[in-house]
Every structure is written in C-alpha cells, then in structure tokens.
C-alpha positions in Angstrom: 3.2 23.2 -32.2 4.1 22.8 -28.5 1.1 21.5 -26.0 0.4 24.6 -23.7 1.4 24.1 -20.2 3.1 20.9 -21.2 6.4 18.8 -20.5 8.5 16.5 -22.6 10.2 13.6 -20.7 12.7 12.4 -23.4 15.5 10.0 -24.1 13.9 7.5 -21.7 15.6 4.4 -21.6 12.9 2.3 -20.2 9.3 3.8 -20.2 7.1 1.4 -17.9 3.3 2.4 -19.0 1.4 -0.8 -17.5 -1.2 0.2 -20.3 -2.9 -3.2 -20.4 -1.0 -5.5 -18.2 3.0 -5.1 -17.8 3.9 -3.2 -21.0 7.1 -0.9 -21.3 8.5 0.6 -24.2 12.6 1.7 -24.7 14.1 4.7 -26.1 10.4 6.5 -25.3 9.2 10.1 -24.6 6.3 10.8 -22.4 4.4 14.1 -22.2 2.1 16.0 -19.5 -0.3 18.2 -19.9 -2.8 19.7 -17.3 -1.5 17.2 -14.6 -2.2 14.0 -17.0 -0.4 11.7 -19.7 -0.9 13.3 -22.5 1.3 11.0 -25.2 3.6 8.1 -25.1 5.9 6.7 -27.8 9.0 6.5 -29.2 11.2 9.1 -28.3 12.0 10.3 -32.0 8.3 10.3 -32.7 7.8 12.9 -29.2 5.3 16.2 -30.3 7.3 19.6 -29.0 6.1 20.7 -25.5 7.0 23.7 -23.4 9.7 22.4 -21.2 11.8 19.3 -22.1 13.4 16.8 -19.5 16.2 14.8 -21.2 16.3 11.6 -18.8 19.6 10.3 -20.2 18.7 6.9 -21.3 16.9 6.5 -17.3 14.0 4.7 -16.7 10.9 6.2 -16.0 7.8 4.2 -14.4 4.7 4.6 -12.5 4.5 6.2 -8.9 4.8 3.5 -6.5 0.9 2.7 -5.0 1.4 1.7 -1.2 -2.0 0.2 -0.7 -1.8 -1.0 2.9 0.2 1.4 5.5 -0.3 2.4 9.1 0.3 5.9 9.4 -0.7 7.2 12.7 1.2 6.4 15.6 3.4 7.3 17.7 6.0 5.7 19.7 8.4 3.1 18.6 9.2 -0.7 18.9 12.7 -1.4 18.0 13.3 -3.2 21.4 10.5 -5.7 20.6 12.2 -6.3 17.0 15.8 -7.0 18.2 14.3 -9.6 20.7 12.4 -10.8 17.4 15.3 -11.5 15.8 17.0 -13.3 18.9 14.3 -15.8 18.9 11.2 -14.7 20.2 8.0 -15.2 18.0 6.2 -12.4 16.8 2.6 -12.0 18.0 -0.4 -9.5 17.2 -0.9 -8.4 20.6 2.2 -6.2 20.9 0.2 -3.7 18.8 -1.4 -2.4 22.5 2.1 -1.1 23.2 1.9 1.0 20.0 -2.1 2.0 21.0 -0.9 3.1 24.7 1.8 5.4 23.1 -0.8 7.0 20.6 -3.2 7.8 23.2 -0.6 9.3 24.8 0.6 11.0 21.9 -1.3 14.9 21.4 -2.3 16.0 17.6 0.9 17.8 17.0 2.8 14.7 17.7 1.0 12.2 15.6 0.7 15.1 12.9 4.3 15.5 12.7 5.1 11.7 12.7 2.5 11.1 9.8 4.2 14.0 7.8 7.7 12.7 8.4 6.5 9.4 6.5 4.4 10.7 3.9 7.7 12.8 2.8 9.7 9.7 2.6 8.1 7.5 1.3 7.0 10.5 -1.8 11.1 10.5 -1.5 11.4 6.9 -2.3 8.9 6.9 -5.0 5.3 6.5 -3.3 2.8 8.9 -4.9 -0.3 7.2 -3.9 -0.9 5.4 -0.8 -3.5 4.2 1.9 -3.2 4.9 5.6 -5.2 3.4 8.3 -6.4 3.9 11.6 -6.5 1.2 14.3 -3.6 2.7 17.2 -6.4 4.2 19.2 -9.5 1.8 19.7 -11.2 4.7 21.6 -14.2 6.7 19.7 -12.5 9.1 20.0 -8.5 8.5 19.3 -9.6 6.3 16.4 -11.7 9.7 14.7 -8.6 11.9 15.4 -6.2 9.4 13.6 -8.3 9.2 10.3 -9.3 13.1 10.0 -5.2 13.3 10.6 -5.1 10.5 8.0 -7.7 12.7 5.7 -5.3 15.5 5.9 -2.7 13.5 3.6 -4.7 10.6 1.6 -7.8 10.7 0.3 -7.3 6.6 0.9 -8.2 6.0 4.4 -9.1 3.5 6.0 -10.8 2.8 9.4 -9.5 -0.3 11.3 -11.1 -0.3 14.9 -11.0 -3.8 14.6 -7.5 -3.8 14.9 -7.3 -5.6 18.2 -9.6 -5.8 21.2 -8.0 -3.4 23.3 -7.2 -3.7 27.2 -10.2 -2.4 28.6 -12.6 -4.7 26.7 -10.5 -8.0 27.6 -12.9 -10.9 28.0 -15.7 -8.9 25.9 -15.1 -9.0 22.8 -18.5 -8.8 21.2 -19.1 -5.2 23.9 -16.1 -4.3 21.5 -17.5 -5.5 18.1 -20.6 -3.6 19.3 -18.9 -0.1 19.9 -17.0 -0.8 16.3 -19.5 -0.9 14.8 -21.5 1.7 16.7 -20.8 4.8 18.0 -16.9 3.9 17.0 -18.5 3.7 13.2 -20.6 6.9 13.6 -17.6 8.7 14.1 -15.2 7.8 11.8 -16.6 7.0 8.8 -16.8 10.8 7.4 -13.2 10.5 7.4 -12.8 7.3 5.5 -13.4 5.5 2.3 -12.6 1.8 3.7 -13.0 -0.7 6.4 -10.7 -3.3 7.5 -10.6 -6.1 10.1 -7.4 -8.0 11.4 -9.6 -11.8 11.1 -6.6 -13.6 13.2 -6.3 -15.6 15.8 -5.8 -13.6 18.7 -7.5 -10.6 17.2 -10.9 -10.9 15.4 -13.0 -14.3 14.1 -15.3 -15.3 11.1 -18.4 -14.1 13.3 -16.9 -10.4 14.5 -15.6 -9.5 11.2 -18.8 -10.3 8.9 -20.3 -8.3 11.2 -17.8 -4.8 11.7 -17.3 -5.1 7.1 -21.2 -5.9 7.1 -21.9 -2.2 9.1 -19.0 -0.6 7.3 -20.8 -1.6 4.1 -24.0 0.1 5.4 -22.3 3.5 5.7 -21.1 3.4 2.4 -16.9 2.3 3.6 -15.6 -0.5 1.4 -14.5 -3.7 2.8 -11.0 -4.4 3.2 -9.2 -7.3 5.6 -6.2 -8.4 7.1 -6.2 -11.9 6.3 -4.2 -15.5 6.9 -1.0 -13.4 8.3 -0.2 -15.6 11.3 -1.7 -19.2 9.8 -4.9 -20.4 8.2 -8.0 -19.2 8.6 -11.4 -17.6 7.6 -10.7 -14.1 6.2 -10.0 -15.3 2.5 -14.0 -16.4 3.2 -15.0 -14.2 4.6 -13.5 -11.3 2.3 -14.9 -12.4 -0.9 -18.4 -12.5 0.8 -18.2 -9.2 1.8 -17.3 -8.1 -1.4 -13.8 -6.9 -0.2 -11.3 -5.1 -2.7 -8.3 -7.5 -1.1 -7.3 -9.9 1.0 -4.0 -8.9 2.7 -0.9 -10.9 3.8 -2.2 -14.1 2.6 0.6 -15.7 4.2 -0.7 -18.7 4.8 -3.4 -20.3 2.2 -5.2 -23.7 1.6 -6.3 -24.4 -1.9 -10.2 -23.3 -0.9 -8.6 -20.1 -0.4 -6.8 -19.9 -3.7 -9.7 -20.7 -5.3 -12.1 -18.0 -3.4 -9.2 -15.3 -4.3 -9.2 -16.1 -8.2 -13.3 -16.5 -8.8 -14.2 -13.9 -6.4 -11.9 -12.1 -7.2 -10.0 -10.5 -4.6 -6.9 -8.7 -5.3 -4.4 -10.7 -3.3 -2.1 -7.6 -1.9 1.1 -9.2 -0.2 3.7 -7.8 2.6 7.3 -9.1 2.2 8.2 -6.4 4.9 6.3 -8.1 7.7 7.4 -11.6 6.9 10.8 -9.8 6.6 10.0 -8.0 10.1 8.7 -11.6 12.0 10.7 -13.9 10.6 7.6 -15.8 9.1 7.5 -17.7 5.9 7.1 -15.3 3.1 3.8 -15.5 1.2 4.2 -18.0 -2.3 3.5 -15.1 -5.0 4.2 -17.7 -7.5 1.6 -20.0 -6.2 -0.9 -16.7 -6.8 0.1 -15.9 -10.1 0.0 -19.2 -11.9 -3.2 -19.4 -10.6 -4.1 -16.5 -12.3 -4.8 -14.0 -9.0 -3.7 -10.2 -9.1 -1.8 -9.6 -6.7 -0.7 -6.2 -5.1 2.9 -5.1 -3.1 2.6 -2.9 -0.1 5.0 -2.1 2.4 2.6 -3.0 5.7 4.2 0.4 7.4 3.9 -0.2 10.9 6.3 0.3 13.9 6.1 -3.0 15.1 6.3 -5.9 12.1 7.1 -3.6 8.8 8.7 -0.4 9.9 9.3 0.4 6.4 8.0 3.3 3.9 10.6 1.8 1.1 8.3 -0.1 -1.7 11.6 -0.7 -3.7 12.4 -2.5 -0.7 9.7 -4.8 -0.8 10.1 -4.9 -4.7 13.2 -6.4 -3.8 12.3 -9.0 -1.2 9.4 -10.1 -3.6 11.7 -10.9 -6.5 14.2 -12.7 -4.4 12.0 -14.9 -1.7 9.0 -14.9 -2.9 9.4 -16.1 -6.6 8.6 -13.2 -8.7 9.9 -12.0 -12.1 11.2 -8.4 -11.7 8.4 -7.5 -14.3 6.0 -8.6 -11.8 6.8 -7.3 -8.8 7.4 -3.7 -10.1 3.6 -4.4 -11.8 2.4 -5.2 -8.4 4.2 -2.2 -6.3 2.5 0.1 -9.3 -0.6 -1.1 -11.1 -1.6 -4.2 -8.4 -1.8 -1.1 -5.9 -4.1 0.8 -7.9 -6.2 -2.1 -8.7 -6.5 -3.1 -4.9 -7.9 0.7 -3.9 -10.1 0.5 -7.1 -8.5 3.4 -8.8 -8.1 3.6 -12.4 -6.0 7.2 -12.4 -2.8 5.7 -11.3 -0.5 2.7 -11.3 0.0 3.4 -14.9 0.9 5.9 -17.7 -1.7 5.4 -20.1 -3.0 8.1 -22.0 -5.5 9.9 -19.1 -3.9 8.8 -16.1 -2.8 10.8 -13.5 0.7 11.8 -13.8 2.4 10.5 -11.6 5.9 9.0 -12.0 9.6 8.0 -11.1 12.2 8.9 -12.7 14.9 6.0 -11.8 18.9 6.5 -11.5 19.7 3.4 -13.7 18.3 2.0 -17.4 15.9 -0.9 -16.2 12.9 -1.3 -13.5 14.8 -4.5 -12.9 17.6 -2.9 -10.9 15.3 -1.8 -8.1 15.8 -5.5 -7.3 19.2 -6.0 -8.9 20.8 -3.2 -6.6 19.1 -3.5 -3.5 19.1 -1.1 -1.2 21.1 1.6 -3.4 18.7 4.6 -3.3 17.6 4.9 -6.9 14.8 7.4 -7.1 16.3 10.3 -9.1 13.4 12.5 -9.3 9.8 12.0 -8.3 6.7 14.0 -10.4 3.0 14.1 -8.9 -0.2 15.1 -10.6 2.8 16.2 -13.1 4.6 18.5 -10.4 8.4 17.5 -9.5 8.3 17.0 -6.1 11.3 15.1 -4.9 14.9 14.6 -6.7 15.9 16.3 -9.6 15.2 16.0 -13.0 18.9 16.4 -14.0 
C-alpha cells in the first residue's frame, strides 16, 4: 500500500545518506513523506508511494549546507580582485568599500541582491545556509541587513564586529562598546548567532571575548572568524566561548589543533577565499587525521569569495587541500549541519528534513572530477522540487 502524500526516488545510482558518518548506498530508493525521509534502501526493496521519480542510475545526496555566507550587500569589487591577482596582497580593510556601498544601498536594493543569491545558490544545490550581517556597522544598517537576512534563513547571524568602521578609527573599544550595546539591542531579535573577525587589523583576543561574551548574554551563539590572515588568538578564544566553529583556520599552530579537537570546535574551512586572495589554502588533511570535523562553506562575499557554488569549493577542497572526494562532499553536507548545530539536515536519515540533490552523473565524486560542469539536475526542499527537473 502506497504512503499517502508520498514520493519514490528510484533507480538511484549512488544514494549519499551520511546516516552515521559518510555512508552511501548504490542502486537505492529513497521515499518522502510529509516533507521528511521516510525510507531508504535498496531500490528493489522500495515500498509503493504516490508519485515515482526514476533517477536513471543518478546520484542523489544531501542539500548542500552553506554554513558561513555574507548575504547583504551591495555594490561590487571586481576591480580590487583583478589587481589581486596582478600582485597586490589581499587585506581585510577593503571590506569598508563594500560597507560604504550598502549604506548607500536602499531596502529594495539589498532585498533584490540577497534574493538573486539565495536563488542560485538553491540552483546549485544549497538548501540550507547561513547569512550574516556586518556591511553596515551602523545600529541601524546592521538591524536592516539581518531582518532582510531573517526574511530568507532562519540562520543568521550578526557580525558588527566585522571591522571597525571609518568613523570609529583610533577607538576601537567606543566601537566594541556600541557592538555590544545599543548595536546588540537591536539586532539580536533577528538573529540566532554572533561572530567576530579576531584578525589583525580587525578585532583582538580582548574585543572579541567581550562582543561573543554579550552575544552569549542575549541568548546568540558564538561563532568566529578565525586565523584567516596568519596566527592568532581566535582558535582560543572560540573554544572558550563555547563557539559552534572556528572559521578559515588558515593558518594554525599545534595549540590550536589541539583546542579544535578537545574543545571541540567544528573547524568549517573556505577554499573560495584562499582561491579569491591567493593565500595558502587551509591543510584539511592536517584536521582530519587529527580527528577534527570539519565543515565546507563557500565564504560568499563580494570582495575575497564571490562565490554561491559549494560544488565549487567541493572541488578546490579535493584538489589543494588534500581531501578524499568522500570527505569533502561530507563536509559541504553533514560538516555544515553539524557547524549550525542542526540535526534536520546534512543527511538522509530516516527523519531528516528532505532535502536533496539530484546529480547529472553516477557518483558524488564527479562534483570534483568534472569541475565546473554544472551538475545539479534537480533540486528538492522540505521534499518540494524547487530547481531542475526530475527527468
């Protein structure tokens, strides 16, 4: 007897589930019901269901779960990238130009711009994702970009502590104060995190205890931008404040390695801004031997990662930065999850959200053997089809 309301995805050829770890099963059948998982299996074991999806032998896997992206902006920076790539360093303070253009920018504009993204990156694969704030250092731009933000993720984050912006030069703490005052006050009804960029040139140890310490005390959990640009505190000072991960850990000492693994942090890493900068990409095999989980996000930003395309970074991660194919599809899906705390997606468990990709090709592995090639056949959320096709 057929599950009411329910589909059947059969003749998959590679069914990722990430039940408990990376596990995928071949020749499998996958059901929704009500918006969930409802079975998985082989596909000549499948129950009947009220609509059948014959994937040809495809791979299906998890949505994609973007964990660190910067949403709300406006303007663009691809002058600053070509004279990147002629040779001029990358540094964090070119962020004001974005924050000078989004003040600038009026709701309908930054609206629109965040829209345009969401709906490609849901085309590439993205079903869950997180979206900061941190282009508007004002009380008042930063509230507008996360109740814009709230209108499209319920993960979102609030980064006034992005960088100290112009009209606070020299006073760093009279910023940290406003953060994580009357800045705090406003945005954190929109929001479910906090993050700080702890960088050189941006915020220290000191100022960032204290921004994830008041974040904490309105009920925001702690996130940070962490040893992007070279070696520093934020691995530190992220496991004290009980953050969910440390992100970019570009640059780490064996301390740091350490902290991450007992904390433990998720370790969420950003091939698209070491691909954007032309820094040294992070050493995921380092991580992972170590026994750290670490996470894959694209680092969306129009100045160092102006990228929505986690197959993308999928790609970069299994060619420069030493992982397996296995693991970096793992990270880009379940590592995600586990670095916003959710337990509904990243996976296709029994339960979980439904959520999933339906791939033009027979392995996960050819995300990063055909790079570039746009794979994602058809796209189903909460167990809608939302982008592609299922033919």
């Amino acid at each position: 007897m057929a599950l009411p309301g329910s589909t059947l995805i059969t003749r998959i050829g590679e069914l990722v589930t990430n039940d408990d770890g990376w596990t995928a099963i071949t020749d499998a059948a996958l059901v929704i019901e009500d918006g969930t998982v409802a079975w998985t299996g082989p596909a000549a074991q499948a129950p009947a269901a009220d609509s059948v999806v014959d994937a040809g032998g495809r791979a299906v896997l998890p949505g994609f779960v973007d964990s660190h992206a910067h949403l709300v902006f406006a303007g663009e920076r691809s002058a600053e990238f070509a004279a990147r790539m002629a040779g001029r360093p990358y540094q964090a303070g070119g962020i004001l130009t974005t924050v000078a253009a989004t003040r600038a920018a009026s709701d309908d504009v930054l609206r629109a711009n965040l829209r345009r993204l969401v709906a490609e990156m849901l085309g590439q694969g993205t079903t869950t994702f997180e979206c900061k704030s941190g282009y508007g250092l004002t009380v008042a731009d930063e509230a507008r970009g996360l109740a814009l933000a709230a209108e499209v993720t319920p993960e979102v984050t609030y980064l006034g502590a992005h960088v100290v912006p112009p009209e606070f030069a020299g006073d760093v703490s009279g910023y940290v104060d406003l953060v994580r005052g009357p800045m705090l006050e406003a945005c954190a009804p929109h929001s479910r995190w906090i993050d700080v960029f702890c960088e050189e040139g941006a915020f220290g140890a000191d100022e960032a205890v204290a921004v994830l310490a008041a974040g904490r005390a309105r009920g925001l959990g702690p996130r940070i931008h962490a040893n992007q640009l070279g070696p520093g505190p934020g691995i530190r000072v992220a496991a004290e404040a009980g953050a969910a991960s440390a992100d970019h850990c570009t640059y780490l000492t064996d301390q740091d390695l350490d902290t991450i693994v007992s904390a433990p942090l998720v370790a969420t890493l950003l091939p698209g801004a070491e691909f954007g900068t032309r820094h040294s990409y992070p050493d995921a095999r380092r991580l992972l031997d170590a026994g750290a989980a670490v996470a894959l996000a694209t680092d969306c930003n129009p100045g160092s990662s102006f990228t929505s395309s986690m197959a993308f970074c999928i790609a970069l991660a299994v060619r420069d930065m030493r992982m397996t194919t296995q693991e970096a599809v793992w990270a880009a899906t379940a590592g995600g999850a586990r670095a916003l705390r959710r337990t509904d997606v990243g996976h296709l468990g029994v339960g979980a959200r439904a959520d999933l990709i339906l791939l033009d090709a027979p392995s996960h592995a050819y995300l990063a053997y055909r790079p570039g090639v746009p794979l994602i056949a058809g796209v189903w959320q909460v167990g809608r089809l939302v982008a592609g096709s299922s033919r």
